[in-house]
N, C-alpha and C positions, 0 to 999 in steps of 0.2 A: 732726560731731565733728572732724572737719579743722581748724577755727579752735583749738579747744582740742589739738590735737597741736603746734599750732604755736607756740601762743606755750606749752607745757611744753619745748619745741625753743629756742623764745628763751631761755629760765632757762635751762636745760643750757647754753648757748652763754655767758650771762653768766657763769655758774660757769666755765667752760673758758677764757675769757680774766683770768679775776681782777679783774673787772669785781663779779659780787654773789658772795655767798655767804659761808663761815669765812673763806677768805683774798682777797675782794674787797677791791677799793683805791677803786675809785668811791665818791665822797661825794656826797653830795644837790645841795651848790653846782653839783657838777662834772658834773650828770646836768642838773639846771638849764639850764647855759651848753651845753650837745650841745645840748639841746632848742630852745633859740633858732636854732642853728644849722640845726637842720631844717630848725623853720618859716621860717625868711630860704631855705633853697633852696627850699619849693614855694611861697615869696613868689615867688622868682626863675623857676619853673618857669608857675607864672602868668602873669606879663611875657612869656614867650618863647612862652608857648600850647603847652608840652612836656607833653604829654599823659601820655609814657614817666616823664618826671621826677615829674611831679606825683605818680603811681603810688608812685615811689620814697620821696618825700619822704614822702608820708602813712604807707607802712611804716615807714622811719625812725623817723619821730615817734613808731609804736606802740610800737616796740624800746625804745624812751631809756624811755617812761612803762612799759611792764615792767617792767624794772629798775630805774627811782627808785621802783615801788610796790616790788620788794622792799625795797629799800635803806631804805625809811622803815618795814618790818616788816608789809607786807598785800599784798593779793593785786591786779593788775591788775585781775580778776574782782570783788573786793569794790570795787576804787573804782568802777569801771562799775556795778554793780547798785543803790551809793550814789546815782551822779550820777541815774541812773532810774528810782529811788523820788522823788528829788526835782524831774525835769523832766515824770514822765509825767503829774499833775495839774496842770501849770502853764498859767496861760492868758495868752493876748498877742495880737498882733499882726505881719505882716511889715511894715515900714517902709523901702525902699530895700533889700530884697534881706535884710534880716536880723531874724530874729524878735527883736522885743523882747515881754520879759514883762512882765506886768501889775503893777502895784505892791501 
């Protein structure tokens, strides 16, 4: 239950910067472009072999997708349970390091 303390600690945090919530200002575009920006630093943390970064950068990334799930009105939790109802049946292939799925 630690995972879930933590990101109900992410929402608190987004509401306490006026980030999500009644008087949030982040918009969906604006959660968008943060989110690129992550992944360019654990692109960046990859290049360097930053083990520390990468760590960082993959939290990051989970913070921004919290919050753009509130911000589009659903739950971090329900988009994950979505994405693995939809990948746990899925069959494929690894082809150079990355699962492709079956057509």
């Amino acid at each position: 239950m630690k995972n879930q303390n933590t990101i109900e600690l992410v929402r608190q945090w987004g509401i306490d910067k006026g980030i999500t919530g009644r008087h949030g200002k982040a918009t969906e575009q604006g959660q968008l472009t943060k989110l690129i920006e992550e992944v360019n630093e654990l692109l960046q943390a990859r290049i360097d072999d930053n083990h520390e970064e990468k760590i960082d950068a993959i939290g990051d990334i989970t913070v921004v997708l919290i919050l753009l799930s509130e911000i589009i009105g659903c739950s971090f939790e329900e988009c994950l349970d979505t994405a693995y109802k939809v990948i746990s049946n899925r069959t494929g292939k690894m082809v150079g390091g990355i699962f492709v799925k079956d057509q």
